[in-house]
C-alpha positions in Angstrom: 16.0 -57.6 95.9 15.9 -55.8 99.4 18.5 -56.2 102.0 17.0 -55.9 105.4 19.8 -54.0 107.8 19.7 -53.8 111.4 22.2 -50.9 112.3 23.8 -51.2 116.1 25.8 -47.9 118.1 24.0 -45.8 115.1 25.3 -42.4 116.2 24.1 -39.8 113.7 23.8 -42.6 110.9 27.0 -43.1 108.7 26.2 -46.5 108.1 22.8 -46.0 106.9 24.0 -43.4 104.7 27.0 -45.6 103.2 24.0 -48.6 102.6 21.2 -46.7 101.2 22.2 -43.2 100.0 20.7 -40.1 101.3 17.4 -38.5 99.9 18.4 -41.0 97.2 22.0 -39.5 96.6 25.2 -41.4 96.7 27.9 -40.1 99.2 31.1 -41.1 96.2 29.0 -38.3 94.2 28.5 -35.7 96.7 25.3 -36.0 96.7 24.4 -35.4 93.2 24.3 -38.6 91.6 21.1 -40.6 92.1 21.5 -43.9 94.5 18.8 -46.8 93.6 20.4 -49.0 96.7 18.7 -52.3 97.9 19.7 -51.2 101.6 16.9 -50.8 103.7 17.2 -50.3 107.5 14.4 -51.4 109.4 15.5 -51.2 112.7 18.6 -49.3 114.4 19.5 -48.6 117.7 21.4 -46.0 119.5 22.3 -45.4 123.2 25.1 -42.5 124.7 26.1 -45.1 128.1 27.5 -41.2 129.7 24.9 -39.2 128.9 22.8 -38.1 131.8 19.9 -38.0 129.5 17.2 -40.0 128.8 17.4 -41.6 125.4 15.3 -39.6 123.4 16.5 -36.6 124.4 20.5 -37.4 123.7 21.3 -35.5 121.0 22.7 -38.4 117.9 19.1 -39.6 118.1 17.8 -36.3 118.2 19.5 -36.4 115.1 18.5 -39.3 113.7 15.2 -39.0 114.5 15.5 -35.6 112.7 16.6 -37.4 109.4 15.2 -40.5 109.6 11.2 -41.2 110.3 10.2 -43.5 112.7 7.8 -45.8 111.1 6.6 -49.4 111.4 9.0 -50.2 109.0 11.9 -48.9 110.0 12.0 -48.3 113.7 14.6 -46.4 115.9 15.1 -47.5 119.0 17.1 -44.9 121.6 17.2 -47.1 124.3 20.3 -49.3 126.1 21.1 -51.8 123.6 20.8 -54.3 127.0 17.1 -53.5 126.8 16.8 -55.1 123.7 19.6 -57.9 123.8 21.4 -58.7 126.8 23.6 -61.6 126.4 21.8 -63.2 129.6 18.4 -62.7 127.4 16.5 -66.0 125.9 17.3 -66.2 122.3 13.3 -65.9 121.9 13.2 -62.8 123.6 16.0 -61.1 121.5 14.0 -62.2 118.5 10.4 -60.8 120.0 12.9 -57.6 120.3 14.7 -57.1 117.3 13.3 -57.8 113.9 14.4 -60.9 111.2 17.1 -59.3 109.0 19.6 -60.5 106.7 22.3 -57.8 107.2 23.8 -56.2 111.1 26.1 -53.7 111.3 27.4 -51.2 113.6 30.5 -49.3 114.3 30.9 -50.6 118.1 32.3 -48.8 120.6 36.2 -48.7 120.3 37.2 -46.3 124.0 38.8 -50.1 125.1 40.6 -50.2 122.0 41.7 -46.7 121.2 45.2 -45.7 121.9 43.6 -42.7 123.1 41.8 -44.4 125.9 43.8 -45.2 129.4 43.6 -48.2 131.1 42.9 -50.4 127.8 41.6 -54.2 128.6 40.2 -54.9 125.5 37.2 -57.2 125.8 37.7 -57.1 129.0 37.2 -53.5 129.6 33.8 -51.6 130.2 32.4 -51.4 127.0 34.1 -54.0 125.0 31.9 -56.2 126.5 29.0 -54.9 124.1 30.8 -57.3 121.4 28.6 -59.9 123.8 24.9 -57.7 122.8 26.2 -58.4 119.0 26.6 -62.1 119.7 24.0 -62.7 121.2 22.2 -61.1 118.1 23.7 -63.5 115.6 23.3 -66.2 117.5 19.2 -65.0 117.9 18.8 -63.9 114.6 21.3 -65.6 112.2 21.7 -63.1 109.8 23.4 -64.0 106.7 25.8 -60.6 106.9 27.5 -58.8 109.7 29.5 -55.9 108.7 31.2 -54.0 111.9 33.8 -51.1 112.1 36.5 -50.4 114.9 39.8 -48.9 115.5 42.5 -50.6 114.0 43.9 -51.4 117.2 41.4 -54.2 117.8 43.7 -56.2 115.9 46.7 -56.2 118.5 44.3 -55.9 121.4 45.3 -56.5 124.3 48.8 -55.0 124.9 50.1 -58.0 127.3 48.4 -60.4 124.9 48.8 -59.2 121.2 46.2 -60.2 118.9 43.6 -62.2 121.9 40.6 -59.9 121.6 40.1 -60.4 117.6 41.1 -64.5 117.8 38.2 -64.2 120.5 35.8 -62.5 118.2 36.9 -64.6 114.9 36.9 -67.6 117.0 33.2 -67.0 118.0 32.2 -66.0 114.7 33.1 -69.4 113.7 31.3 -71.2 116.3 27.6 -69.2 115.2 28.8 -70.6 111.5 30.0 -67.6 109.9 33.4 -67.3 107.5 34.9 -63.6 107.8 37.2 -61.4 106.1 38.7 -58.1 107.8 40.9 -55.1 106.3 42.5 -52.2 107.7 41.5 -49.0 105.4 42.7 -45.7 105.4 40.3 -43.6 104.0 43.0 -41.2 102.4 45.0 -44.1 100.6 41.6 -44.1 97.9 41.2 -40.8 97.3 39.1 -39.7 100.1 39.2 -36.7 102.2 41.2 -38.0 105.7 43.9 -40.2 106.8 41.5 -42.3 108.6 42.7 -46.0 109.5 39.9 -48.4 110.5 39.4 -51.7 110.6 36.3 -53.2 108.8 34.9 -56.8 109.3 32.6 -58.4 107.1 31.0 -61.8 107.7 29.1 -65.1 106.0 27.3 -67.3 107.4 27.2 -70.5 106.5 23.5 -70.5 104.9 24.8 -66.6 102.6 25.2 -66.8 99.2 28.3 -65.9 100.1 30.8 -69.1 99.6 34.9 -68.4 101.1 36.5 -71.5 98.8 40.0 -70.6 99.0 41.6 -68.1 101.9 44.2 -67.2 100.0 42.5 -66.1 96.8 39.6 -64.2 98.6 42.1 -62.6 100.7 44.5 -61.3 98.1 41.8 -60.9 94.5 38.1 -62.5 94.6 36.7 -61.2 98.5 34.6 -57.9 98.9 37.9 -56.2 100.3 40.4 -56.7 97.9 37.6 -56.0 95.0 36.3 -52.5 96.4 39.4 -51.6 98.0 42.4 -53.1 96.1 45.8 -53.7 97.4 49.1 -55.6 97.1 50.2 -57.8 99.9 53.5 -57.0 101.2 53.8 -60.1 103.4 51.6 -62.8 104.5 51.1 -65.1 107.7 48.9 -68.6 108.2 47.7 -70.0 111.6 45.0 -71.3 112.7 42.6 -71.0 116.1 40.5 -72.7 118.2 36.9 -73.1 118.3 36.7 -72.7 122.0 36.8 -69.0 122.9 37.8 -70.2 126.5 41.3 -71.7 125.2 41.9 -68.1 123.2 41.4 -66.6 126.8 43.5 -68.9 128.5 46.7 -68.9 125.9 46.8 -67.1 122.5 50.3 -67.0 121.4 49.8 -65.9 117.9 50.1 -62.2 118.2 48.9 -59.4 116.4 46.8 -59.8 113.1 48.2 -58.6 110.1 45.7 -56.0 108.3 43.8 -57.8 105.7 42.6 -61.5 106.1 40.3 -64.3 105.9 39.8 -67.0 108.3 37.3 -70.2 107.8 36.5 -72.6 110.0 39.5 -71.6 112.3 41.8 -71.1 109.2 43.5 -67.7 108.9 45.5 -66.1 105.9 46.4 -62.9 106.0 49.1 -60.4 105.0 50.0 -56.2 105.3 49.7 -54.5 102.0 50.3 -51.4 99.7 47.0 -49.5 98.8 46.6 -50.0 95.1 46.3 -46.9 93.0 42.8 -46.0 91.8 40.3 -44.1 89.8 39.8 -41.2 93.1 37.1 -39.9 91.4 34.7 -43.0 92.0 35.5 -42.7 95.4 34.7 -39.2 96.0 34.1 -37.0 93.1 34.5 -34.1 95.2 36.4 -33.6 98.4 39.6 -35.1 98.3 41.9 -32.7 100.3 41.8 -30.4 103.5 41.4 -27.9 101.1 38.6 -29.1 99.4 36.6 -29.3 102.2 36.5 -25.2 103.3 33.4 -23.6 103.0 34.2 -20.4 100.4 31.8 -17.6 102.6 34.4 -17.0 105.8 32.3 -14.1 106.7 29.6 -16.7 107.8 32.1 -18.0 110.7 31.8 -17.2 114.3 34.6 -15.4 115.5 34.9 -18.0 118.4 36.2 -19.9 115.1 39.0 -17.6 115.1 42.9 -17.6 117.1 43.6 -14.3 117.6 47.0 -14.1 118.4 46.8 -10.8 120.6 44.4 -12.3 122.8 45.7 -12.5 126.6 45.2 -15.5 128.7 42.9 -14.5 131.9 45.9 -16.0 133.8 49.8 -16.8 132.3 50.8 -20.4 132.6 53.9 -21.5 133.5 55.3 -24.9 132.5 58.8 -26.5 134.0 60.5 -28.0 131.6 64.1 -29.8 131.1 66.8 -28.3 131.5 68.7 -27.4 128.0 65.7 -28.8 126.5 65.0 -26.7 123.0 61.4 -25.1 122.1 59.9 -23.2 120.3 61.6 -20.0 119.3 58.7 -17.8 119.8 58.0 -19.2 123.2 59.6 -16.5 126.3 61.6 -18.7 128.6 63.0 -17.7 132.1 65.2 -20.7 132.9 63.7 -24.2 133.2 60.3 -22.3 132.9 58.4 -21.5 129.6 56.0 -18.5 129.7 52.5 -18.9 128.1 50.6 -15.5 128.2 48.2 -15.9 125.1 46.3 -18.4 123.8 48.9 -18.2 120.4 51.4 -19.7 122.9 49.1 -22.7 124.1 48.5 -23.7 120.5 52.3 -23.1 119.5 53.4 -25.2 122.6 51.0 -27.9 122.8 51.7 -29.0 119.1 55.3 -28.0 119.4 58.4 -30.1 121.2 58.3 -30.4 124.8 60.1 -31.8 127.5 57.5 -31.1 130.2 57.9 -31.7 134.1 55.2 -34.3 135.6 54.4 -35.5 139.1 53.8 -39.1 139.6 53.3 -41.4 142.5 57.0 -42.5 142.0 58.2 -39.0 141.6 59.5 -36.2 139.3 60.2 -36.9 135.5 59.7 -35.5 132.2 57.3 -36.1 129.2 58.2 -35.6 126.1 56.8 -35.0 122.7 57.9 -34.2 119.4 57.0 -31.4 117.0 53.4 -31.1 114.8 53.0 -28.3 112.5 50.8 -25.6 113.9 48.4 -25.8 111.0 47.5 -28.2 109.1 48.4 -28.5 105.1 45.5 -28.1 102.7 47.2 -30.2 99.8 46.8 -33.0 101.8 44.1 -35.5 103.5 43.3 -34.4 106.7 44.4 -36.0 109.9 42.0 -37.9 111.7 38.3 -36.2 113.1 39.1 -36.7 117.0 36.0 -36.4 119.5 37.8 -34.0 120.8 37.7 -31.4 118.1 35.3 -29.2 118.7 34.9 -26.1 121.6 37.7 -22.9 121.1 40.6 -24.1 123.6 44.1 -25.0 122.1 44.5 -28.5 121.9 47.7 -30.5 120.3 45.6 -32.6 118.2 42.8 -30.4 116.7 43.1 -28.9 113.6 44.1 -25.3 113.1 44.3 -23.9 109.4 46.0 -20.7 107.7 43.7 -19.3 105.2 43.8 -15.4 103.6 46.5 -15.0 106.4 43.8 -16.0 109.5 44.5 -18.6 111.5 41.4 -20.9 112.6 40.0 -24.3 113.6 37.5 -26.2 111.1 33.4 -25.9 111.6 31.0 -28.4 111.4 30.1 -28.5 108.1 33.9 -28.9 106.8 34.1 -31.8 109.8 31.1 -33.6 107.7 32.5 -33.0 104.6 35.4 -34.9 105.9 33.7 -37.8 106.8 31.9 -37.5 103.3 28.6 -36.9 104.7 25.7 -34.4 103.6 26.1 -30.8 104.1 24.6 -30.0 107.5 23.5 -33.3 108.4 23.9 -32.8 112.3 22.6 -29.2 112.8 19.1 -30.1 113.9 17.9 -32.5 115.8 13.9 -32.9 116.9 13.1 -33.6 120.4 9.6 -33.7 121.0 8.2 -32.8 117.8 10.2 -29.3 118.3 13.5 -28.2 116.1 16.5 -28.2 118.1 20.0 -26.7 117.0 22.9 -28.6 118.2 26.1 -27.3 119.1 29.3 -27.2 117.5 31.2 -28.8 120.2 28.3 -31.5 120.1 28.6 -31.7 116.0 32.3 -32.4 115.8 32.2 -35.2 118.7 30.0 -36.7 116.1 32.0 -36.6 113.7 35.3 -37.8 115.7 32.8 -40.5 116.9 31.8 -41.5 112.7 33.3 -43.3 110.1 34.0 -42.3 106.4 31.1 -42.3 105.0 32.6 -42.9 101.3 34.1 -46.6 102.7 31.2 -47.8 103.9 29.2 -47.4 100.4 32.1 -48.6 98.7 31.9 -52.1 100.7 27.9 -52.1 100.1 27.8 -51.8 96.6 30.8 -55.0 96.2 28.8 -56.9 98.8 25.7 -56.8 96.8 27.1 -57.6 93.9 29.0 -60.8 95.5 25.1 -61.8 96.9 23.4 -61.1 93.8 25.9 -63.1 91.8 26.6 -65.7 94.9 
């Protein structure tokens, strides 16, 4: 049996590699163990909205391109998504476009959603209005599946209106004739290499062999979730939505969504849980820890790589900051002003306690933050793969290690490893028909941009059993 995927907002491919293996290798095995999946991606699409670049020559589907062949049967499209299905399209025309499959997923877009972000609307915002391209989709297509991945903050989105954006996109869901279940997964909680907390939705339509009986039961012990990713609930919450997305717009009064849950025809259970403890190793044989993860040849890292602590800012930097207010002890400080002459001192004062003088339109006041350690522990999970991680400037949230006394920041290939994907998998990209090496600023945006590979397999292999057996 073959399961035809279409794969939206590919990026460098983490879903396809969670469906179908790579080069016939499983992800849980490192690559050793041999993958026979019944995942096959025949079309995918993948589109950088701030690049300058044409499509092509962006460099995920340089990337992609690289790995994957573009063939009649499996066909990469680097265009806008809008080409292809804009929500004021024909439902004909979508179909002439996009393929008959029985599977879609995609990790949409989540800068609405991300507590990174400024300005959050939600749906509202810029591109959380791409949740209408994967409407329109399902409504053109009908595939039996949809299996998406966001930030977990979907599920309180917006902030004035806790909770509005998902009822939206469940109550829509249920309107094209699809059941769905959702859980919030950290990565780390099952053995896998980073505290990474994302939310993942699957879906059934009504003609799957897929069948949600009972809510509470598929919620809690029989559903894809709770099989491949087992938990116990710590509390629990029922309501119930409308059909018309319009009313949810107008007045949602619910609040937040807990993180696991099923809703059917407008019905919701759903509940906060404890992450069950489970056999690691069938979750990732390998890589488990930060530790795990560090390539052993450190002669073959750049020095750019590197914090040299004896290396002098072109220019000091002088930052104002309250009165009284304590720092760190290595810091110099004359007064209400803390001297930064190295680029040690950035990295020991942007992760360290500050009280720090701002300027805003309604005057003078003072931001504060509390301490991180300067590196990061290697007998743990990492923290989460920002897009932000890559490029040798100190930075408050990437990660700086201590290893055979030298401080440094992680490269590429440990960032993949994190993300539990192949060995060098974004190094090369082909842009017409020539090699082209991509950088490792570019690589670790990829990687802040991916998911765990690991989770995504893990859902694929449940999900096929629950077809096979519906």
């Amino acid at each position: 049996m073959s399961i035809r995927v279409v794969e939206l907002f590919a990026g460098v491919g983490g879903f396809r590699i969670g469906l179908e293996g790579f080069e016939g290798k499983s992800a849980s095995s490192n690559y050793e163990k041999v993958y026979n999946s019944s995942y096959k991606v025949i079309w995918s699409n993948q589109w950088e909205p701030s690049s300058k670049k044409p499509g092509d020559r962006q460099e995920a589907n340089m990337v992609y391109n690289y790995r994957w062949e573009n063939t009649e049967k499996s066909i990469h499209n680097n265009e806008d998504l809008n080409s292809s299905a804009n929500p004021e399209m024909s439902d004909q025309i979508v179909r002439k476009n996009i393929p008959e499959h029985d599977l879609l997923v995609g990790g949409f877009p989540c800068q609405d959603y991300s507590v990174a972000g400024v300005n959050t609307k939600g749906l509202e915002g810029k591109k959380g209005v791409l949740w209408w391209n994967i409407h329109k989709i399902l409504k053109a297509r009908k595939p039996k599946y949809l299996f998406l991945e966001n930030v977990d903050r979907l599920l309180k989105s917006p902030t004035n209106d806790r909770g509005r954006d998902f009822a939206i996109m469940l109550s829509t869901l249920w309107k094209l004739g699809y059941d769905v279940e959702w859980k919030v997964i950290n990565a780390a909680d099952y053995g896998m290499p980073q505290r990474r907390r994302r939310v993942f939705i699957l879906a059934y339509h009504k003609d799957s062999k897929i069948k949600i009986k009972n809510i509470k039961k598929w919620c809690l012990n029989d559903g894809v979730f709770a099989k491949s990713f087992p938990s116990t609930p710590k509390n629990a919450k029922e309501i119930e939505i409308s059909r018309n997305p319009t009313e949810i717009t107008k007045s949602f009064g619910d609040g937040k969504f807990l993180n696991a849950g099923v809703m059917k025809k407008g019905k919701i259970y759903m509940s906060d849980f404890k992450a069950n403890k489970v056999d690691y190793e069938k979750y990732s044989k390998k890589y488990r820890l930060l530790g795990d993860v560090l390539i052993e040849d450190e002669n073959s890292i750049e020095d750019s790589f590197f914090l040299n602590k004896k290396t002098i800012l072109k220019k000091p930097i002088e930052k104002i900051q309250l009165d009284g207010f304590e720092l760190d002890q290595s810091l110099e400080r004359r007064g209400k002003k803390v001297l930064l002459e190295t680029e040690y001192d950035k990295w020991v004062y942007l992760k360290g306690r500050k009280a720090e003088e701002r300027k805003s339109s309604k005057g003078i006041f003072f931001y504060k933050e509390g301490p991180l350690s300067l590196t990061d522990s290697l007998e743990k999970p990492s923290r989460t793969i920002i897009t932000s991680e890559g490029g040798p400037g100190a930075s408050r949230f990437k990660h700086l290690i201590k290893k055979n006394g030298k401080l440094r920041r992680l490269v590429p290939k440990e960032l993949e490893r994190l993300n539990m994907f192949p060995d060098n998998h974004t190094s090369i990209g082909i842009d017409s028909d020539n090699e082209v090496k991509i950088s490792a600023s570019k690589r670790a945006f990829f990687m802040g941009n991916a998911l765990v590979v690991g989770v995504v397999e893990k859902v694929s292999k449940e999900l096929f059993k629950q077809i096979t057996n519906g």
